[in-house]
C-alpha positions in Angstrom: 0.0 0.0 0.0 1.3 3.1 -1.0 2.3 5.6 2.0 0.1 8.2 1.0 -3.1 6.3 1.5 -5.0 6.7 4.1 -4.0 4.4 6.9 -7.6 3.1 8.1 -8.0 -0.9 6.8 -9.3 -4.2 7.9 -13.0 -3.2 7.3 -15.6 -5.6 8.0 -18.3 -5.9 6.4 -20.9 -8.2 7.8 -23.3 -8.4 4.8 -19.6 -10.3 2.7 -20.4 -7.1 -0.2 -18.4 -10.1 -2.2 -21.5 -12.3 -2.6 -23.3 -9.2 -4.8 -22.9 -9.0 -8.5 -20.4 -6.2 -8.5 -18.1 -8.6 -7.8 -19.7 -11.5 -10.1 -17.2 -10.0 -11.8 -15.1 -12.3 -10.6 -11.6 -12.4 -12.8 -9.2 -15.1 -14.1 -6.3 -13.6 -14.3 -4.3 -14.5 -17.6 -1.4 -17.5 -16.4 1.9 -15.8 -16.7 5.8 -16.4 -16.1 6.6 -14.7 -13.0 8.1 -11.7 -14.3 7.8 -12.3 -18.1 4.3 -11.3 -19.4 3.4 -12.6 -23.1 2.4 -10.0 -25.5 -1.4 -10.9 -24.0 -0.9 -9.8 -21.1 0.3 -6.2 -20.5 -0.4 -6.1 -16.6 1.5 -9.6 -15.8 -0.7 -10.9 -13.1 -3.0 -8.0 -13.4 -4.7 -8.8 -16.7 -7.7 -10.1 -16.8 -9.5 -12.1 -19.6 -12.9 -10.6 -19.4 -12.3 -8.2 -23.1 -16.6 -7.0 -23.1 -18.5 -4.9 -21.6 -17.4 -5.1 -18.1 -13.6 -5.2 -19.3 -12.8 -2.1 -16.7 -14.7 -3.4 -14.1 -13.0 -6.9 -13.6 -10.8 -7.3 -9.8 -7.5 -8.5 -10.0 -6.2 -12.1 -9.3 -4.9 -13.9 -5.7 -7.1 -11.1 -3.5 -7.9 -12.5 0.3 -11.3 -12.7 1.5 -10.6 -9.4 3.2 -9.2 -7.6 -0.1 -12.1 -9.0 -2.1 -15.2 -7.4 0.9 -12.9 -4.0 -0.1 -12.9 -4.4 -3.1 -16.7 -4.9 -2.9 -17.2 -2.2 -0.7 -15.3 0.6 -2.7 -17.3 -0.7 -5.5 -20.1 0.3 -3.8 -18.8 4.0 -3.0 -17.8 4.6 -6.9 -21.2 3.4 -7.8 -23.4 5.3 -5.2 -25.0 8.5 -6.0 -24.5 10.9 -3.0 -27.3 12.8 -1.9 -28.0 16.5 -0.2 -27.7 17.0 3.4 -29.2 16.0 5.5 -30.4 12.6 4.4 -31.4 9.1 6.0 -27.8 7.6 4.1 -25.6 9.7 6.3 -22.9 7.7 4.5 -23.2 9.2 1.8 -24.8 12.6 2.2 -23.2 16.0 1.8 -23.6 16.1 -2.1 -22.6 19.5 -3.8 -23.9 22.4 -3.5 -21.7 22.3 -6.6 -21.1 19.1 -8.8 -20.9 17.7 -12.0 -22.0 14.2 -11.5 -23.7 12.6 -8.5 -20.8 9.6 -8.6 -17.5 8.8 -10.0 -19.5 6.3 -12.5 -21.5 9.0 -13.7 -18.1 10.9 -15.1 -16.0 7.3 -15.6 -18.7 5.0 -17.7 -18.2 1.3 -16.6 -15.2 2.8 -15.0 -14.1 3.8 -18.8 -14.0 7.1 -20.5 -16.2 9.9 -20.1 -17.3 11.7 -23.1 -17.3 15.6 -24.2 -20.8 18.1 -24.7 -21.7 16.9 -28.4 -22.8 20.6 -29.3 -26.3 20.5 -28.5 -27.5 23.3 -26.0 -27.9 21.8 -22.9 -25.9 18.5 -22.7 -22.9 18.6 -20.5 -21.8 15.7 -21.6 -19.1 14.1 -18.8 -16.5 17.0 -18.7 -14.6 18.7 -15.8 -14.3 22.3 -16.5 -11.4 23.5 -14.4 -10.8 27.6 -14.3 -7.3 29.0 -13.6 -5.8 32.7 -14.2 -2.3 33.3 -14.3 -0.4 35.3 -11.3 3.4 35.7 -11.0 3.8 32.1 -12.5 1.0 30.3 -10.8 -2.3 29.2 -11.1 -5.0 30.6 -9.5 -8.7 30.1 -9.5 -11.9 32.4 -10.7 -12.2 34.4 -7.6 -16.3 34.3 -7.9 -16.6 30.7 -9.3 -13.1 28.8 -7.9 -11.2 26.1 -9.3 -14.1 24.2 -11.2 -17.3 25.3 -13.3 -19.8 23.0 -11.8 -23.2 23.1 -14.1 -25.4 21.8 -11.2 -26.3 22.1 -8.2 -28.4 21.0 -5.2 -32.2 22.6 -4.9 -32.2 26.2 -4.1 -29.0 27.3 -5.5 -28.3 28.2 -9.0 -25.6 26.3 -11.0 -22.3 28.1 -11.5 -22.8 28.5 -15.2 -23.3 26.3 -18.8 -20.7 25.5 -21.1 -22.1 25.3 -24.6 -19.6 23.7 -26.9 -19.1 24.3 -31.2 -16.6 21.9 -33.0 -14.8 23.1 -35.9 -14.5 20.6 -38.4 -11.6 20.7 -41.0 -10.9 17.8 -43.5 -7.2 16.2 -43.7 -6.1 14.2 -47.1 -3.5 12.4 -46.9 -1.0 11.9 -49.8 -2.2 8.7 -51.1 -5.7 10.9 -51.0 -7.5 9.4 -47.9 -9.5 11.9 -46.6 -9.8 12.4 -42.4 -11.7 15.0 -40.5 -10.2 17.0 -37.4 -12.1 18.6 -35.4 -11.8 21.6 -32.8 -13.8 22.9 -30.0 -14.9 26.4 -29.0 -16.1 27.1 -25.6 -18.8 29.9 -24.7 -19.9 29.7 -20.6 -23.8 31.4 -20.1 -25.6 31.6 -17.1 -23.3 32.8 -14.9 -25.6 33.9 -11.9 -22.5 35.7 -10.2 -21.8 37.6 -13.2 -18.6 36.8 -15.6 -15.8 34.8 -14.9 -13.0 36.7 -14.3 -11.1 38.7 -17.6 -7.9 36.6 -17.2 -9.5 33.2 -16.4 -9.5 30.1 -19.0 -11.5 27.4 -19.0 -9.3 23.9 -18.5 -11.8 21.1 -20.2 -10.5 17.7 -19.0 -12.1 13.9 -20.0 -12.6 11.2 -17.3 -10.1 9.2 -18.1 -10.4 5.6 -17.9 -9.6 3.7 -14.3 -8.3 0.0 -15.1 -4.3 0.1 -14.1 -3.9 3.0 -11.8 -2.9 0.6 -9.3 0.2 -0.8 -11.3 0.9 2.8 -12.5 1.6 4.0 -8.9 3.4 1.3 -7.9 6.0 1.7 -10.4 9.4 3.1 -9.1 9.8 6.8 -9.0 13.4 6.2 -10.0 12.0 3.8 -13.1 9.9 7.1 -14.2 12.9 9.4 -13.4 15.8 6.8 -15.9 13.3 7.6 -19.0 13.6 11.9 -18.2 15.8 13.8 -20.9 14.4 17.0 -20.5 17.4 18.4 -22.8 16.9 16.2 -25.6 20.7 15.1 -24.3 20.4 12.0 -26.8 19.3 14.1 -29.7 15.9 12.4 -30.5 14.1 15.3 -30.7 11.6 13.9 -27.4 12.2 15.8 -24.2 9.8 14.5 -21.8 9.9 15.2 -18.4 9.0 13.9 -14.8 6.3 16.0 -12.7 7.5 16.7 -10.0 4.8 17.6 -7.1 5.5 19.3 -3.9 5.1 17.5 -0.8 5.4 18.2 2.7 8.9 20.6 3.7 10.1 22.5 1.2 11.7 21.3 -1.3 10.5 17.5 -0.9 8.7 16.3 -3.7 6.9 12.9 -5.3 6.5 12.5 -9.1 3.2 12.7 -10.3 1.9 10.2 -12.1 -2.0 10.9 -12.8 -3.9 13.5 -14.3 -3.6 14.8 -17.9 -0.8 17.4 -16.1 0.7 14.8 -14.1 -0.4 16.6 -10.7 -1.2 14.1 -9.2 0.8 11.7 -7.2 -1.2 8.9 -5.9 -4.6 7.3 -6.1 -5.5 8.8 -3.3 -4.6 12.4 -4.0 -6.5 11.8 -7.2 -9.3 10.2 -6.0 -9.6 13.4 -3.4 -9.8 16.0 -5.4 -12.1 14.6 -7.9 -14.5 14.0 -5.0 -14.0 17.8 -4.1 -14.7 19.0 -7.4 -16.5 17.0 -9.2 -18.8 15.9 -6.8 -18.4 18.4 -3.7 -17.5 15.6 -1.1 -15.1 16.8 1.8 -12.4 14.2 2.6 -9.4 14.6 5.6 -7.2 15.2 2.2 -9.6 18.4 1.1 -11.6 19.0 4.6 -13.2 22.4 1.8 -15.5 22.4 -0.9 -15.0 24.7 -3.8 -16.8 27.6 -2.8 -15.3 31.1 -3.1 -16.5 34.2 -0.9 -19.2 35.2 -3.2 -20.9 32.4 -3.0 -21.9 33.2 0.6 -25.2 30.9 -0.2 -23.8 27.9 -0.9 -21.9 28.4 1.9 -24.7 28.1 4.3 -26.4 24.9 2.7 -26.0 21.8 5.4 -23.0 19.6 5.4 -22.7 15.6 5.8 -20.2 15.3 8.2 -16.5 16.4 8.6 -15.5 14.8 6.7 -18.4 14.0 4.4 -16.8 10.3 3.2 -15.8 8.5 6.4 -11.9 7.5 6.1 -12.8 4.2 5.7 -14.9 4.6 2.6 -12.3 6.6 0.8 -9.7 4.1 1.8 -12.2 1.4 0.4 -12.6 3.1 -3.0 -9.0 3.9 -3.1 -8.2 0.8 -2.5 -11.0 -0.7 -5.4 -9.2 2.0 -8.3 -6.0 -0.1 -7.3 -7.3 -3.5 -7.5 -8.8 -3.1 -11.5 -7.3 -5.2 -13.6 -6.2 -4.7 -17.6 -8.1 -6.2 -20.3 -5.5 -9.2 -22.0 -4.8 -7.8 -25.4 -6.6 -9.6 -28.3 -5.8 -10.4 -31.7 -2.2 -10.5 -30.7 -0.9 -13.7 -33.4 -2.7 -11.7 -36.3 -0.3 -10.5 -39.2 -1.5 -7.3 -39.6 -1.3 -6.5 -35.5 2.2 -7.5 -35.9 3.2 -5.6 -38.9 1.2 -2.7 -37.0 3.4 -3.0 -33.7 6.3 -2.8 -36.2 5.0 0.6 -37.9 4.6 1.9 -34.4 8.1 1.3 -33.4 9.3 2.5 -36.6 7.6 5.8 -36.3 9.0 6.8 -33.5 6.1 6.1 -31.0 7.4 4.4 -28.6 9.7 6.7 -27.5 6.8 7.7 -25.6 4.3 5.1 -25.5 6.9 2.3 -25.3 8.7 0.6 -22.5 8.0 -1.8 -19.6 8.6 -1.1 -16.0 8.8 -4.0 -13.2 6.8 -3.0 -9.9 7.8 -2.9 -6.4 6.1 -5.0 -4.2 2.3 -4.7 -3.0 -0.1 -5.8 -0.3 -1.5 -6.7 -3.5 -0.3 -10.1 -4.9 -1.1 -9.7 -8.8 0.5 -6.1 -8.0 3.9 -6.9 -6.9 7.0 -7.7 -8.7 5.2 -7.4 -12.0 6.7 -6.5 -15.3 4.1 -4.5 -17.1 4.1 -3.1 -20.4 1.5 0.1 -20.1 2.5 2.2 -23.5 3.1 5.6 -21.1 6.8 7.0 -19.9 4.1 8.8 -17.7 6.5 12.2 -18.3 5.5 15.6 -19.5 5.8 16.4 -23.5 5.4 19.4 -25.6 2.7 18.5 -27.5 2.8 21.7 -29.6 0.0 24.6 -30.0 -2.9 22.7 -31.7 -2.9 21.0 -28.2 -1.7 23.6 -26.1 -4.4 25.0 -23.6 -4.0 29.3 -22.7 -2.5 28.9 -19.1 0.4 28.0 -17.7 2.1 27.6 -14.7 6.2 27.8 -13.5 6.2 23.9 -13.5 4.5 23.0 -16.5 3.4 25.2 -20.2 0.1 24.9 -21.3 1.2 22.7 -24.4 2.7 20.1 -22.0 0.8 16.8 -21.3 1.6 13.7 -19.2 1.4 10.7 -21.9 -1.3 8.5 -21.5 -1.4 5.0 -20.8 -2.6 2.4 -24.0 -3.8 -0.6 -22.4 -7.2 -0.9 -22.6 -7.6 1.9 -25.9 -9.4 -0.5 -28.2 -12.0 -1.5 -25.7 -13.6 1.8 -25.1 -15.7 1.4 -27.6 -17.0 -1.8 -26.0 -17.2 -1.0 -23.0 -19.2 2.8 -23.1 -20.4 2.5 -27.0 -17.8 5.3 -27.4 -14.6 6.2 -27.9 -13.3 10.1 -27.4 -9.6 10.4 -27.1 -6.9 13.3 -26.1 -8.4 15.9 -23.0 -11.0 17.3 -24.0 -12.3 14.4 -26.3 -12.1 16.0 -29.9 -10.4 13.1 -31.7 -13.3 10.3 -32.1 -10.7 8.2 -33.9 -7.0 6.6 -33.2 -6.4 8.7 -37.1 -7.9 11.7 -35.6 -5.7 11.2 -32.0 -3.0 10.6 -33.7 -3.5 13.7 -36.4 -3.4 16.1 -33.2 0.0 15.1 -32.3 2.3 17.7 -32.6 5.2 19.4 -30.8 7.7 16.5 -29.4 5.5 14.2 -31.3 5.4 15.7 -34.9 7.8 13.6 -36.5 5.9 10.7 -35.4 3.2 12.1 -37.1 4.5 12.6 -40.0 5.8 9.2 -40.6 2.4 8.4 -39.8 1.1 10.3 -42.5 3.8 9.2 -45.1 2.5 5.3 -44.5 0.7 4.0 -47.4 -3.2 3.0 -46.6 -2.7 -0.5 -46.0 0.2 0.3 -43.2 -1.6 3.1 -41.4 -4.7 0.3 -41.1 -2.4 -1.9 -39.5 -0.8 0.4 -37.0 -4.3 1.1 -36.2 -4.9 -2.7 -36.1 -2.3 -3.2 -33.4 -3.7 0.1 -31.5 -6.9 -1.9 -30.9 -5.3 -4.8 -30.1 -4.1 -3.1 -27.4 
């Protein structure tokens, strides 16, 4: 267990939450060499077979009785929709007054992906709207409307605002004359029942990403991470990625971050926090405040659920149930045109960010520990470039820097939530499209990409969903 969790364990849970059907789910883990995972299995002892709808949702292998009632229990917490205080569920009371979903399955679908406003007025779509302005190199929030645009709210209190969204479509040919359409979004907040946001404050729109893995990311080595940095472009490459590294505690002391599309986030825990604080308004001992600025001196009054409003033990249960989702095996892995794919890939330059394998350190968890996984991230910062590149930045990372993304898992979205929007703020609703956007550190990828023939970018795109 990672040392930023919270310390509360050994629940007990009389009703055995194992017997229900969230864990029916019940997973075979894929039979691996200790230490050598087949191209099936990404995650080692952390893949699971299941590769359908419920591929997100499936527990890792070798859990104890007691690890399986947690698992069962923090189920239950990501799945339960908290209600306004007070309430006869005091466990999970204390909603808002600001949210944007009621649960973290209403933002992560199946625990998958969430999915951007489609451009109709009036549908939010799943999408955290953060606000920042710049001051003296640092981030600050809206100071009527704080860190996140929240477009509900409990009875008797207006929402913060609405975010209608317009994509910009623009068609791509490629030389062989394969056409491709990219598009952009524009934001426009209305409603605004404090009046405007601030002059210098930009909207930050950010995707649910998908859950499987987080338990193997943060239980790789800091000093793993830290071997891939060349922020100097030292070996000449032209990729420069970079660690995040997060403040923590004295000055000076710091973790790497490892979540979150900036890579500000360190652990599960710190993520799982401050998604409960914003997204869903739910006090924990890590964020004991909502998001509620002076001005909003009515929200201020509404009635809390506790203090904190999740009991330690329930956040340590649904930390704990992030950590213990499995990967979906790979599929397709033997077919000749996932090979010759995997082969493009390499030779285009991608992974010298999406590439790589890491061995774990050990874990309370069994299939955790020791494990060498494959997860297609260095998990370090990259320029991007400007197509990508959002209006703020801070003194520890540019607005065109992002933390690359894991692959395991990517061709299963579309299985598991009937959709499939990739990058932040979802505009790419194809791997072509995702990879199209790439620019910055990643442009001569790109273009090798575009330079394949038909046939070859079909089969990189073949081993992408194989993945």
């Amino acid at each position: 267990m990672s040392g930023a969790r919270v310390a509360s364990h050994g629940i007990v849970v009389a009703a055995r939450w194992a017997i229900l059907g969230s864990v029916a789910c019940t997973a075979i883990a894929v039979a691996v060499a200790p230490g050598y995972p087949p191209p099936a299995a990404p995650a080692g002892q952390a893949t699971v077979r299941e590769t359908g709808r419920s591929a997100f949702t499936q527990h890792i292998a070798d859990l104890t009785d007691e690890q399986l009632a947690t698992f069962a229990l923090g189920n239950r917490v990501f799945s339960t929709e908290w209600v306004e205080a007070p309430a006869s569920v005091e466990q999970f009371d204390g909603l808002g007054p600001y949210y944007s979903r009621r649960s973290c399955s209403g933002c992560h679908v199946r625990d998958g992906r969430g999915l951007p406003p489609s451009g109709t007025r009036g549908d939010e779509g799943v999408f955290g709207v953060g606000l920042a302005r710049e001051a003296d190199g640092t981030l600050l929030p809206d100071p009527r409307y704080g860190e996140q645009l929240s477009e509900r709210s409990i009875p008797g209190i207006a929402p913060e605002g609405k975010l209608d969204v317009s994509w910009h479509e623009q068609s791509f040919r490629f030389p062989d004359g394969e056409l491709a359409s990219l598009r952009a979004p524009e934001y426009q907040v209305r409603d605004l029942p404090l009046g405007p946001l601030a002059q210098d404050t930009r909207l930050r729109p950010r995707l649910a990403p998908s859950v499987p893995g987080v338990g193997l990311l943060e239980a790789i080595p800091d000093s793993a991470i830290l071997a891939r940095e060349d922020p100097d472009d030292l070996d000449g490459d032209g990729i420069s990625g970079r660690a995040r590294r997060v403040p923590d505690g004295p000055e000076g002391a710091f973790e790497i971050g490892r979540f979150g599309w900036k890579a500000d986030q360190s652990s599960i825990l710190d993520q799982v926090a401050r998604a409960l604080k914003l997204d869903i308004g739910i006090t924990s001992d890590m964020h004991p405040t909502t998001d509620i600025t002076p001005a909003e001196s009515l929200a201020a009054k509404r009635r809390e659920g506790g203090k904190p409003e999740i009991d330690p033990k329930l956040l340590s249960a649904l930390v704990d149930y992030c950590a213990m989702l499995g990967v979906p095996a790979r599929r397709n892995v033997d077919d000749s045109s996932v090979a010759r794919g995997e082969r493009l890939f390499a030779g285009s330059g991608c992974t010298s960010c999406h590439g790589g394998a890491y061995t774990t350190s050990a874990s309370e968890f069994a299939a955790l520990s020791l494990q060498r996984i494959e997860p297609g991230t260095d998990l370090l910062l990259h320029d991007m470039g400007s197509g990508l590149a959002e209006s703020v930045s801070d003194l520890t990372v540019t607005g065109a820097e992002w933390r690359t993304p894991p692959l395991w898992g990517l061709g299963l979205h579309n299985r598991v939530s009937g959709q499939r929007y990739l990058l932040h703020d979802g505009r790419a609703r194809t791997l072509v499209e995702a990879i199209l956007w790439h620019g910055g550190e990643a442009r001569s990828s790109r273009e090798r990409f575009i330079q394949l023939q038909a046939a070859e970018r079909r089969a990189l795109i073949d081993y992408l969903e194989s993945l």
